[in-house]
C-alpha positions as a Markdown table, in Angstrom:
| # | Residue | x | y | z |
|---|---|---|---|---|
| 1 | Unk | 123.1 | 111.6 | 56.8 |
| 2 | Unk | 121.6 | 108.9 | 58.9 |
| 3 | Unk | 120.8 | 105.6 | 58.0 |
| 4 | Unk | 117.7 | 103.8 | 59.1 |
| 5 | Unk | 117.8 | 100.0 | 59.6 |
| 6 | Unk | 115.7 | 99.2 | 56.4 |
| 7 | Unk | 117.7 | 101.6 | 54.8 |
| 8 | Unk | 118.8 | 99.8 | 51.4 |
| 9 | Unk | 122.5 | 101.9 | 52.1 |
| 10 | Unk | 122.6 | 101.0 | 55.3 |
| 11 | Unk | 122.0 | 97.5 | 54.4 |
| 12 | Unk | 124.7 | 97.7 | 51.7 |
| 13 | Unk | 127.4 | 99.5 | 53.7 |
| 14 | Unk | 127.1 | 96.7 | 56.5 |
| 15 | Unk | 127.2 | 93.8 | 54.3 |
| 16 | Unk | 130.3 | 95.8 | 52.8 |
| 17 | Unk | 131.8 | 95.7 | 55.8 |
| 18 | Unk | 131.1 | 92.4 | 57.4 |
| 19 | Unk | 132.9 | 91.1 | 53.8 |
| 20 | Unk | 135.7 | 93.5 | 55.1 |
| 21 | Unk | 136.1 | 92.0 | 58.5 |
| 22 | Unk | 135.4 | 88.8 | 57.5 |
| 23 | Unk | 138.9 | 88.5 | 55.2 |
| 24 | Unk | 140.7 | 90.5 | 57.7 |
| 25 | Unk | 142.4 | 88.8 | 60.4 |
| 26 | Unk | 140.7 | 87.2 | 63.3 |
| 27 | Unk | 139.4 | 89.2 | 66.5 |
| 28 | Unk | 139.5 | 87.2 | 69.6 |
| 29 | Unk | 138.3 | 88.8 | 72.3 |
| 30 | Unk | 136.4 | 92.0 | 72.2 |
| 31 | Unk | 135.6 | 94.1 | 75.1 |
| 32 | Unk | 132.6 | 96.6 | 76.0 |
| 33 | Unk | 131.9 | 99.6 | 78.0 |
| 34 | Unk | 128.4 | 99.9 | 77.3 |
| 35 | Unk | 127.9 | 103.5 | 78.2 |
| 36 | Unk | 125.0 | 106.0 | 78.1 |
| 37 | Unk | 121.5 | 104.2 | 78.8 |
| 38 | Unk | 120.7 | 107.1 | 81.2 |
| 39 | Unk | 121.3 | 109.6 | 78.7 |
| 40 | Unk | 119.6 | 107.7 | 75.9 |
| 41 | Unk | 116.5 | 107.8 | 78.3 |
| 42 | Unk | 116.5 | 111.2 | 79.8 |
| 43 | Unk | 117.0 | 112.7 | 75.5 |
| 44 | Unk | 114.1 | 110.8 | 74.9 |
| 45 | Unk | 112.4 | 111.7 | 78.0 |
| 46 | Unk | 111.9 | 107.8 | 79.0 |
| 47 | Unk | 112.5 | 106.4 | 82.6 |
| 48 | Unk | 116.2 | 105.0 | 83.7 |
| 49 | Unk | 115.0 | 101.8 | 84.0 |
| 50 | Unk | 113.5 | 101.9 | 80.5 |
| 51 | Unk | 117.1 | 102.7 | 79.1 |
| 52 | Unk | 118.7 | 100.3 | 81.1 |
| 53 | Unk | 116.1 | 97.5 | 79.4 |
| 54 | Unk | 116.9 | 98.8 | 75.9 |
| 55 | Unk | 120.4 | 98.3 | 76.7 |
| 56 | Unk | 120.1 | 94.8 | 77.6 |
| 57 | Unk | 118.3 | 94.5 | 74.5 |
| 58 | Unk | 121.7 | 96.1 | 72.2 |
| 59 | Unk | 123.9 | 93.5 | 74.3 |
| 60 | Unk | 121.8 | 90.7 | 73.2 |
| 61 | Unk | 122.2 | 91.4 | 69.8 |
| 62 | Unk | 126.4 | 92.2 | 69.8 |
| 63 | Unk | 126.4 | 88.5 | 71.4 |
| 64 | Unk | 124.8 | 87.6 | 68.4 |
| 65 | Unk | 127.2 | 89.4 | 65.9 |
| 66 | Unk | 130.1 | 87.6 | 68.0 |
| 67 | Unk | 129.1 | 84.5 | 67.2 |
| 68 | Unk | 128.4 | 85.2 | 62.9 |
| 69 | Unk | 131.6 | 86.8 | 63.0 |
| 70 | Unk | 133.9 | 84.0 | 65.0 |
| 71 | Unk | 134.6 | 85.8 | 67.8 |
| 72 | Unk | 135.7 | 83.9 | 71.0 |
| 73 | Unk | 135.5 | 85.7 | 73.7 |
| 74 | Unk | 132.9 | 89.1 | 74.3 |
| 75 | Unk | 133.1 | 90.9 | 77.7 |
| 76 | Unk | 130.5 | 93.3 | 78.7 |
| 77 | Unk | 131.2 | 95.6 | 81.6 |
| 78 | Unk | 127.3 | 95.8 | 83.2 |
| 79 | Unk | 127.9 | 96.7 | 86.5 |
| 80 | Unk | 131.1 | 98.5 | 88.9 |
| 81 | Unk | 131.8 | 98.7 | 91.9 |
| 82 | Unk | 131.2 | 102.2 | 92.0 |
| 83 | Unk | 127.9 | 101.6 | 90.6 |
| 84 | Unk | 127.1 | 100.3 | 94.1 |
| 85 | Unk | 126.6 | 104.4 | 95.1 |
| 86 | Unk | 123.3 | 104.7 | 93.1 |
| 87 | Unk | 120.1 | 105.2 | 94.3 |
| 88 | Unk | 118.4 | 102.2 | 96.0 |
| 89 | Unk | 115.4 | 101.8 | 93.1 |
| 90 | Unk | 117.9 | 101.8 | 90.1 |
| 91 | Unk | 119.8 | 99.1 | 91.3 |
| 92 | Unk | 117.1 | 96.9 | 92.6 |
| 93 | Unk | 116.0 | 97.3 | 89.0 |
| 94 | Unk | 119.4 | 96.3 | 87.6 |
| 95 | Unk | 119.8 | 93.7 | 89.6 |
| 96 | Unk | 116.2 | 92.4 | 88.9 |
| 97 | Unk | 116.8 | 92.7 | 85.0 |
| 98 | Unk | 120.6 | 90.8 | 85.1 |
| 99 | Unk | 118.8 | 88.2 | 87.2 |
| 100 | Unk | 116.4 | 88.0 | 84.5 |
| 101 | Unk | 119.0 | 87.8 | 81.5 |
| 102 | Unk | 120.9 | 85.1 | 83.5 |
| 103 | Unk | 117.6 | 83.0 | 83.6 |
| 104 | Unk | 116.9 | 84.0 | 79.5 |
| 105 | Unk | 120.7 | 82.6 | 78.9 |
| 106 | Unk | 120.2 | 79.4 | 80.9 |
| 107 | Unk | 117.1 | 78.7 | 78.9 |
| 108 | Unk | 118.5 | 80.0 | 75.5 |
| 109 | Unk | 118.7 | 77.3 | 72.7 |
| 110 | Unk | 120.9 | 79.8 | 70.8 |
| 111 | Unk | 123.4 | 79.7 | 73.7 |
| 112 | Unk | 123.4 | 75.8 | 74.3 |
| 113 | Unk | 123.1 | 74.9 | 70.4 |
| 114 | Unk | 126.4 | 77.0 | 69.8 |
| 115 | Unk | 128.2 | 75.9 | 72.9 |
| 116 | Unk | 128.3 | 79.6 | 74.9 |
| 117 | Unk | 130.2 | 79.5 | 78.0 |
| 118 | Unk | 128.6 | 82.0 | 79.9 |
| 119 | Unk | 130.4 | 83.2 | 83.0 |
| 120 | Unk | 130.4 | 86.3 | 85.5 |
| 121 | Unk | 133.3 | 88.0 | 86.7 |
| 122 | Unk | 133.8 | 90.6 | 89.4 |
| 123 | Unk | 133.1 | 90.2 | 93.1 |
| 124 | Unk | 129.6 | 88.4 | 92.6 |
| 125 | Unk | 129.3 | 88.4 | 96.4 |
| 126 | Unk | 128.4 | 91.2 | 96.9 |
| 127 | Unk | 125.3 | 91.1 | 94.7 |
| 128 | Unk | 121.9 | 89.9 | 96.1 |
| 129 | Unk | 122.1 | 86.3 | 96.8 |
| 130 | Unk | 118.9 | 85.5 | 94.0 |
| 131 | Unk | 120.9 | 86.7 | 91.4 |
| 132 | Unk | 123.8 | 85.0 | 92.9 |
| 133 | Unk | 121.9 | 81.6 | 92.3 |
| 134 | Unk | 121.0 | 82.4 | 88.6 |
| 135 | Unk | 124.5 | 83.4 | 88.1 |
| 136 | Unk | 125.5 | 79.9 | 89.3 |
| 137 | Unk | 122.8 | 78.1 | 87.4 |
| 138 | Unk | 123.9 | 79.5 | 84.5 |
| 139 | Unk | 127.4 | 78.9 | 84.8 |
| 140 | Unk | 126.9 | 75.4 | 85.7 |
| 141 | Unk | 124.5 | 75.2 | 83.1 |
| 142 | Unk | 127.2 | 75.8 | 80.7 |
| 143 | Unk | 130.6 | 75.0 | 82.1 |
| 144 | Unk | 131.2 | 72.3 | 79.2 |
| 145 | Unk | 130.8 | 74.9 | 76.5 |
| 146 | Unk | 133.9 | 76.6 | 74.4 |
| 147 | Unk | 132.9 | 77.8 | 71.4 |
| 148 | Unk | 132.3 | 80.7 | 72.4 |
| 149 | Unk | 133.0 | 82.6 | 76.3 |
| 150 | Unk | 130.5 | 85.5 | 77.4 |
| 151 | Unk | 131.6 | 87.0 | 80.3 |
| 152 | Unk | 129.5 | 89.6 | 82.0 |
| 153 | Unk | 131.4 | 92.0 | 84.2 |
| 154 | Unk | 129.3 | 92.5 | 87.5 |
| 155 | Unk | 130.6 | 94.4 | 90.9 |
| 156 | Unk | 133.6 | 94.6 | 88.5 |
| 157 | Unk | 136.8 | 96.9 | 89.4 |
| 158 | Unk | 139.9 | 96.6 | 87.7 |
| 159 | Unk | 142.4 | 97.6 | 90.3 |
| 160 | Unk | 140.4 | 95.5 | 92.7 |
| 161 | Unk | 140.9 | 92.6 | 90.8 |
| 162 | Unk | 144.4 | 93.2 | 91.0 |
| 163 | Unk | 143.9 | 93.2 | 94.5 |
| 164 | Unk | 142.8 | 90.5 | 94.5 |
| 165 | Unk | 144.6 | 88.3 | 92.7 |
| 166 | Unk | 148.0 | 89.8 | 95.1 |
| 167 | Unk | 146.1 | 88.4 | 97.6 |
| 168 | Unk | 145.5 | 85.2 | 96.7 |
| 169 | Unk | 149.3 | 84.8 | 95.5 |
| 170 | Unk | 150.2 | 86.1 | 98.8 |
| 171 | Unk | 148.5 | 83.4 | 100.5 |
| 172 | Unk | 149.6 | 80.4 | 98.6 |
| 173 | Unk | 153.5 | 81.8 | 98.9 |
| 174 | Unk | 153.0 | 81.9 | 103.0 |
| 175 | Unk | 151.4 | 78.3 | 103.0 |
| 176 | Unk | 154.0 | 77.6 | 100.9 |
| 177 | Unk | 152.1 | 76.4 | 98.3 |
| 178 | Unk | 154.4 | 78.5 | 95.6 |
| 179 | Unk | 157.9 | 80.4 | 96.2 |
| 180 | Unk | 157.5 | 84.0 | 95.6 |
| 181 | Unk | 160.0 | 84.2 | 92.7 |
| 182 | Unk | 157.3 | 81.5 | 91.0 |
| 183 | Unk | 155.3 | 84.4 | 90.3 |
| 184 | Unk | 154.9 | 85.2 | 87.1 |
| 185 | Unk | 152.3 | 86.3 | 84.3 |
| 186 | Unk | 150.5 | 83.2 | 83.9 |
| 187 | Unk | 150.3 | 82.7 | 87.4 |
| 188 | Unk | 148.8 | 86.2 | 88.1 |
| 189 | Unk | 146.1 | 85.7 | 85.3 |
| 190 | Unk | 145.0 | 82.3 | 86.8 |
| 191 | Unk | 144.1 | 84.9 | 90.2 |
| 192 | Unk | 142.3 | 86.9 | 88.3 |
| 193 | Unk | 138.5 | 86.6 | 88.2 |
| 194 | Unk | 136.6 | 84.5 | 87.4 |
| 195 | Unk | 139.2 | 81.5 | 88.9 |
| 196 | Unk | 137.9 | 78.6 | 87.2 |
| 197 | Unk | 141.0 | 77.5 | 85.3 |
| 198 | Unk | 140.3 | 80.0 | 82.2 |
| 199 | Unk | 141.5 | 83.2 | 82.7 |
| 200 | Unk | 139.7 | 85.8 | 80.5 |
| 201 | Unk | 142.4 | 86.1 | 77.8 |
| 202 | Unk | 144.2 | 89.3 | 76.5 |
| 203 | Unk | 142.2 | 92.0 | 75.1 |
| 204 | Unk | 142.1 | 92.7 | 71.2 |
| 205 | Unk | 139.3 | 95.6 | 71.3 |
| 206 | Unk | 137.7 | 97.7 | 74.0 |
| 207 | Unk | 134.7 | 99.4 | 72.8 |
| 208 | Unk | 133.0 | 102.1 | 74.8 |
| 209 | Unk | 130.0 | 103.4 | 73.3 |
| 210 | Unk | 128.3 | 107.3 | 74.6 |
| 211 | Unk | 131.4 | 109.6 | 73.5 |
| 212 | Unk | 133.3 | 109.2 | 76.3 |
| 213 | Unk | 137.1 | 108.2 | 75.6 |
| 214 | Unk | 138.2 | 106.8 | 78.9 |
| 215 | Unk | 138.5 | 102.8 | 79.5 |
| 216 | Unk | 137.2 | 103.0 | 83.7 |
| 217 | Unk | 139.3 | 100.6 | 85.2 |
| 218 | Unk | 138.0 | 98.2 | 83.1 |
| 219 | Unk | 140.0 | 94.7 | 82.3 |
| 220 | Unk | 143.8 | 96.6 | 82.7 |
| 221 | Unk | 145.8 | 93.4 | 83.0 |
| 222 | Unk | 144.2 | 92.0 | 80.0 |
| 223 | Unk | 144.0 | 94.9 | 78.3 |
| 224 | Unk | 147.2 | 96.2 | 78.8 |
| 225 | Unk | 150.3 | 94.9 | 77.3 |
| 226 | Unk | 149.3 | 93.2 | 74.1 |
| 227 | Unk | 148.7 | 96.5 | 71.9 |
| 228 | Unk | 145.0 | 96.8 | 72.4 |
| 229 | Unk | 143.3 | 98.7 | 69.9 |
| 230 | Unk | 140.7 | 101.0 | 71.5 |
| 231 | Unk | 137.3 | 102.1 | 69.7 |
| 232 | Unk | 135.2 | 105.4 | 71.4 |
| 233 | Unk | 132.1 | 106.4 | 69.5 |
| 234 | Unk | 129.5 | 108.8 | 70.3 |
| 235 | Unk | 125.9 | 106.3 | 69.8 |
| 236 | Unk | 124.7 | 105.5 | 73.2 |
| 237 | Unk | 124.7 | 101.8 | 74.0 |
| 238 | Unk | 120.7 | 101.5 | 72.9 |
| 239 | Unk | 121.4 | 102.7 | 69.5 |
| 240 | Unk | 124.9 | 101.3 | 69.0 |
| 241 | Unk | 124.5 | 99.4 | 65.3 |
| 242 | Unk | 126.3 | 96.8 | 63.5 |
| 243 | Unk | 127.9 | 99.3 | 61.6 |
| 244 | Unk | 129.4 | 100.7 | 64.6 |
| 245 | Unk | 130.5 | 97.4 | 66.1 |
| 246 | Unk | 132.0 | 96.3 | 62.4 |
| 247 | Unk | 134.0 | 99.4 | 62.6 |
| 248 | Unk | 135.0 | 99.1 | 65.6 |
| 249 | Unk | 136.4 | 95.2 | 64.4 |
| 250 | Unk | 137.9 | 96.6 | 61.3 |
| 251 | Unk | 140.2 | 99.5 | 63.0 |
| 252 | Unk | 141.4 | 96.7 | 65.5 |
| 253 | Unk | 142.2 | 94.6 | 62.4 |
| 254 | Unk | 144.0 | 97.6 | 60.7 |
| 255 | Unk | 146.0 | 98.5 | 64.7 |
| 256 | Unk | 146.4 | 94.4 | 63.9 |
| 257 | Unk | 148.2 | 94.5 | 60.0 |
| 258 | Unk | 150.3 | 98.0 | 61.0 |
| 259 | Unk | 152.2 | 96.6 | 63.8 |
């Protein structure tokens, strides 16, 4: 059976569980691998880009659920490394639309009024330099903000970020900034992107929406280690619900009371 979004069950069975997750015990960081908007398009028989768009549109709103649900910190993967290898018109039009998203966030009253921190991570240099600039507008824009962190993954690679962050440490222990026996996990997360003094924390939840059950070298230091509970469901990421995210909460609050 499916439920519609004016579905009166629907509407029931999510304020059921929003009650649910609401008592349970707090989620602190969630992270997404929002997967699919090709497929959603090419079912439908709409354009890439047009898929891509409706996607932004379904990561708007789970920033949104984030904030009536308390949760600190959302990371949304948006763009790898290795989706530098696409063809030349997809990404001019993904870069064009993050750009554009950067500028809606700077001039959001919902994101200044409830203090979101908005911040990029990954290897933002190698992005066109425009949406470069609107990535550091928008970070400056909202440096002072704590309430709440959104941190958009862009030319984002996990073992590169690793990388990295050995890289840097191995720098500071030849200038002798640090000894290398001083390196432990606190120091390794302050390497790891985005270096501004607050490392994206330890992840509760990984989400990955389009059936696929694989987490694509996404976040491993933070996700690793700390138990992370891992939710794979078969909506693509234009028609992932509130239902689905909500379920997705509760199982990492039931991973949570088990352990």
């Amino acid at each position: 059976m499916s439920f519609g979004f004016t579905n009166p069950v629907y509407s029931f069975y999510e304020r059921l569980l929003k009650r649910e997750v609401l008592e349970g015990d707090a989620v602190e960081h969630v992270a997404i691998i929002q997967d699919g908007n090709r497929r959603y398009a090419r079912q439908r028989g709409l354009s890439k880009v047009l898929g891509h768009s409706l996607g932004a549109d379904t990561s708007e709103m789970v920033a949104d659920w984030c904030l009536e649900l308390g949760i600190k910190h959302l990371t949304l993967y948006a763009f790898s490394t290795e989706n530098f290898e696409r063809e030349e018109m997809e990404k001019r039009y993904l870069f064009e639309l993050i750009k554009n998203k950067f500028i809606e966030l700077n001039n959001s009253e919902k994101i200044h009024s409830n203090k979101v921190r908005v911040r990029a991570i990954g290897r933002v240099e190698m992005l066109p330099e425009d949406l470069q600039e609107e990535i550091c507008r928008t970070e400056a824009a909202t440096r002072t903000y704590g309430r709440m962190y959104l941190n958009v993954a862009l030319a984002y690679g996990g073992q590169r970020e690793l990388v990295d962050a050995a890289r840097a440490l191995a720098c500071q222990v030849k200038a002798g900034k640090i000894r290398a026996e001083d390196v432990n996990e606190e120091l390794i997360a302050m390497q790891l992107y985005p270096r501004d003094g607050i490392p994206v924390p330890k992840v509760d939840l990984i989400i990955r929406t389009g059936g696929e059950t694989r987490t694509s070298n996404f976040l491993p230091w933070q996700a690793n280690g700390n138990e992370c509970a891992a939710y794979f469901c078969a909506p693509y990421w234009p028609e992932f619900r509130k239902i689905d995210f909500l379920r997705a909460i509760r199982v990492a609050q039931t991973r949570r009371s088990s352990q």
